[in-house]
C-alpha positions in Angstrom: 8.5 -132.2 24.7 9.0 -128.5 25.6 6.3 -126.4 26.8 5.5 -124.2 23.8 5.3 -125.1 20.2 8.8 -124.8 17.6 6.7 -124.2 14.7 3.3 -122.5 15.0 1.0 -120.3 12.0 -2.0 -118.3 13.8 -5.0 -117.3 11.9 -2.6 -117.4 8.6 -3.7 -116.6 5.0 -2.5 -115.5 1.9 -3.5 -115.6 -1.6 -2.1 -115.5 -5.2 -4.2 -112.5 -6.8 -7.5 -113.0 -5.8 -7.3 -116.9 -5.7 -6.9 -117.7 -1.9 -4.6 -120.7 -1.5 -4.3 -120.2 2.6 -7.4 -119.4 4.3 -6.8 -118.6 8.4 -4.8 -121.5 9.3 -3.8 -122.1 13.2 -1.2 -125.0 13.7 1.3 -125.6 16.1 3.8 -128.3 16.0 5.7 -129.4 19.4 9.6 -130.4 20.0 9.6 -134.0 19.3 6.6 -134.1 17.8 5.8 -136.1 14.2 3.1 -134.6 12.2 2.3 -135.0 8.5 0.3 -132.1 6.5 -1.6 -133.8 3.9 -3.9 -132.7 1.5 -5.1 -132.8 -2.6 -3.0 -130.8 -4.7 -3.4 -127.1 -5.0 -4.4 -127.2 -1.6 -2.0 -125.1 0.2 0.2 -127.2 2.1 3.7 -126.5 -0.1 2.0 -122.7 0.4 1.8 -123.3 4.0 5.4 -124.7 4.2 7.1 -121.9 3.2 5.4 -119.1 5.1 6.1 -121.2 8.1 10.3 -120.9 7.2 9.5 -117.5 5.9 10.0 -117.2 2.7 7.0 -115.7 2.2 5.2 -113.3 3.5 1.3 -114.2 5.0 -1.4 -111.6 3.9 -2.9 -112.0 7.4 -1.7 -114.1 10.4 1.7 -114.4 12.6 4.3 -117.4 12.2 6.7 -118.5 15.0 9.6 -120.7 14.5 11.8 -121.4 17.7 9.9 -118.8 19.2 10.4 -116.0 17.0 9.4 -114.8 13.5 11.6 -116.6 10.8 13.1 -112.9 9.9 14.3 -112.7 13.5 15.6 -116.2 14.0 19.5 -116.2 14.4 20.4 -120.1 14.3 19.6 -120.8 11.1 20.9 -124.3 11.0 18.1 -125.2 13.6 15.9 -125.4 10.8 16.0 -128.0 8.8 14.1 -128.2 4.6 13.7 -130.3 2.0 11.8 -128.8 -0.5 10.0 -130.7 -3.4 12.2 -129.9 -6.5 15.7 -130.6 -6.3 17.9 -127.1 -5.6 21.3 -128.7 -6.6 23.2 -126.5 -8.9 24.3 -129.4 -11.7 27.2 -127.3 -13.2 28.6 -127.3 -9.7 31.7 -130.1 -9.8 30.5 -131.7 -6.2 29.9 -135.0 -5.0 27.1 -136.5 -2.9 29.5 -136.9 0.2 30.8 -133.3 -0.3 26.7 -131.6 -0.4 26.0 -133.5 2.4 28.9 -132.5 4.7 28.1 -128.8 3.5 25.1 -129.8 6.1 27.3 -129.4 8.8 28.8 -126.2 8.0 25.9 -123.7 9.0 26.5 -125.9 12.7 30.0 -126.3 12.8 31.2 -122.8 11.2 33.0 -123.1 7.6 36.4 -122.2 9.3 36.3 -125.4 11.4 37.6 -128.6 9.6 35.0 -131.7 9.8 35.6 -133.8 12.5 35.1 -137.8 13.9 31.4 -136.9 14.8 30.5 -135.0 11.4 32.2 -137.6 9.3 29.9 -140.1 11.0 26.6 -138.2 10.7 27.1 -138.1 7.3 28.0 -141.9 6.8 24.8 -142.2 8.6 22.7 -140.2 6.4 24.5 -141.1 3.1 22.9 -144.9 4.8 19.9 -143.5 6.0 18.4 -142.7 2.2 20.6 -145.3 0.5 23.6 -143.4 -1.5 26.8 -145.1 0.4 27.6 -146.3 -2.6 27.6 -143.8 -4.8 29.2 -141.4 -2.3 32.0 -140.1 -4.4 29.5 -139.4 -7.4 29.5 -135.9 -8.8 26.0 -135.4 -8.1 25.0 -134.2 -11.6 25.2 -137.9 -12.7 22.4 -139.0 -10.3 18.9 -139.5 -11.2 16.3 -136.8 -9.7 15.6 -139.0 -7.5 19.2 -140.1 -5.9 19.3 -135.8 -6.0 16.2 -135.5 -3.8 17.8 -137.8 -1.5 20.6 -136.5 -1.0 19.1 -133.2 0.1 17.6 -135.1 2.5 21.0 -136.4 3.6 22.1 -133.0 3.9 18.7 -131.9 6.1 20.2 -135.2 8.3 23.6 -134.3 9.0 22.5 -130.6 10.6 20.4 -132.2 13.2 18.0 -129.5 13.2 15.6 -128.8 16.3 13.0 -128.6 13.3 12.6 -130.5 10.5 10.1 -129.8 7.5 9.8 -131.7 4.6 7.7 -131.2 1.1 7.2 -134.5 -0.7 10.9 -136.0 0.3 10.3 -139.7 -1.4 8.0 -139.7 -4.0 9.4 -141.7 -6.7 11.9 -143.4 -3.7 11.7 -147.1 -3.5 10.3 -148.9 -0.4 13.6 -150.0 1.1 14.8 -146.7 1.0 11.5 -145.5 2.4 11.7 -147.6 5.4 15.5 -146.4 5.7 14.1 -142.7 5.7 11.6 -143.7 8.3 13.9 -145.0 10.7 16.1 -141.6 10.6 13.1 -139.7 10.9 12.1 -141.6 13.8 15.5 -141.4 15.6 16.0 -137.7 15.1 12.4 -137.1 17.0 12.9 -139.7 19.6 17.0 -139.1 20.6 16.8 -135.8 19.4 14.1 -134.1 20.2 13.9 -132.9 17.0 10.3 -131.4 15.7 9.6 -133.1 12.3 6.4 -131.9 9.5 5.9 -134.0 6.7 4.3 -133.2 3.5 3.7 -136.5 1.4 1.6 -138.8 -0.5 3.0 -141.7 0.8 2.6 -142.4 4.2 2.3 -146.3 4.6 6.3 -146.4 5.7 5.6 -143.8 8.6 1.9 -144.2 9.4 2.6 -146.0 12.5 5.1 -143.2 13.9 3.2 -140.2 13.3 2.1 -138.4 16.3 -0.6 -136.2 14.1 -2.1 -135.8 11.1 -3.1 -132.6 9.9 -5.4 -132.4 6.8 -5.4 -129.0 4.6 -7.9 -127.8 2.1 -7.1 -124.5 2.3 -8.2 -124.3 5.8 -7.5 -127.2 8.0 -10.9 -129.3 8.4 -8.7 -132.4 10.0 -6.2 -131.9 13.2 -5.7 -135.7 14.8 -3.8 -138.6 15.6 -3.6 -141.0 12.9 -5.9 -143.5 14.8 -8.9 -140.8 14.8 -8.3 -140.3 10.6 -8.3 -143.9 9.8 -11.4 -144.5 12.2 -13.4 -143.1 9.3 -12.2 -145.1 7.3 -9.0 -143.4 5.4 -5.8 -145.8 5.3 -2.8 -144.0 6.0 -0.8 -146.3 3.6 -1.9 -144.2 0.6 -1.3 -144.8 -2.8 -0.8 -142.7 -6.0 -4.6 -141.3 -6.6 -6.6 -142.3 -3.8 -5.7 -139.4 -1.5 -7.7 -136.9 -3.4 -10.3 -138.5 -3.4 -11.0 -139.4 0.5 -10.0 -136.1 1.2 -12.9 -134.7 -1.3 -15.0 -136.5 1.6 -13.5 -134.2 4.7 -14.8 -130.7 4.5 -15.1 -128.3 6.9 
């Protein structure tokens, strides 16, 4: 891991109106490292995600991403996002393979044909979360789930120095979970690659994760995974029981 952190808020807040949804949140996340940012809902962490990529603005507090302010950061492409409803345009006539090698555009420059390695990245990915198969799809016939996944494909294929993902597999089956996992796992460990989570389901990465960070506006847990399930939380949530231990952490 590098020195500094890739992705870091300091003393952030912000607030819709006068309902605070970000209340003075420090977090730094290093190169290589694999936290997840859980939470109940409404508790700021989808807030959180985007001021970190900033796309909007805190009402107090500095971000840093790659060591500069998102405004200032020039290489785009080394930041990788899935957020948590699909962005695909369904009146545009593409196919799965053709969104995901538009991953490697940002990296390669659009006036440079795709070559041996980018053709293999994305047969990688298109494995990775399970949509080999359907490939040469147009992607408005896929489920919103098969569309989730392949923005994840196309997150893949840039191998970004920083990857952050909102809710990436709900409503994804186990097999493809586990598929996920181990890409996830290979970009941080051969890569280097700096990789925050957001998600209810955490039983197919639980064992990988470096840290767990829990948000309720402010962050009252900061840990490895060991430490959170030594009072008794099990990382392999399911549906509606992560509200309710995390009604029990406070700060």
């Amino acid at each position: 891991m590098s020195d500094g952190p890739v992705l870091a808020a300091h003393g952030v807040s912000f607030a819709y109106g006068d309902t605070p949804v970000v209340d003075r949140v420090d977090l730094a996340v290093g190169a290589g490292e694999f936290v997840a940012l859980v939470g109940p809902n409404g508790s700021g962490k989808s807030t959180l995600l985007r001021i970190l990529l900033g796309l909007i603005t805190p009402s107090a507090g500095t971000v840093e991403c790659l060591g500069a302010s998102p405004a200032a950061l020039r290489e785009r492409w080394r930041v990788g996002y899935v957020p948590q409803r699909h962005l695909l345009d369904l009146d545009l006539p593409a196919t799965v393979e053709e969104v995901v090698v538009s991953g490697r555009t940002a990296r390669r420059g659009w006036w440079r044909l795709a070559g041996r390695a980018d053709r293999d990245l994305v047969d990688h990915a298109l494995e990775a979360v399970a949509l080999t198969e359907v490939r040469h799809r147009p992607v408005s016939q896929l489920s919103g789930g098969q569309q989730q996944r392949v923005l994840i494909a196309r997150a893949l294929v840039g191998e970004p120095s920083v990857l952050v993902l909102d809710e990436p597999i709900a409503g994804v089956d186990h097999a493809s979970q586990v598929l996920f996992r181990d890409s996830l796992v290979h970009l941080v460990e051969h890569h280097d690659t700096a990789v925050l989570l957001v998600s209810h389901e955490l039983g197919a990465v639980a064992d990988d994760l470096d840290r767990v960070v829990v948000l309720k506006q402010r962050v009252v847990f900061d840990g490895p995974p060991a430490d959170l399930a030594a009072t008794g939380v099990s990382l392999g949530v399911h549906d509606d029981d992560l509200p309710r231990w995390l009604e029990e952490l406070g700060p």
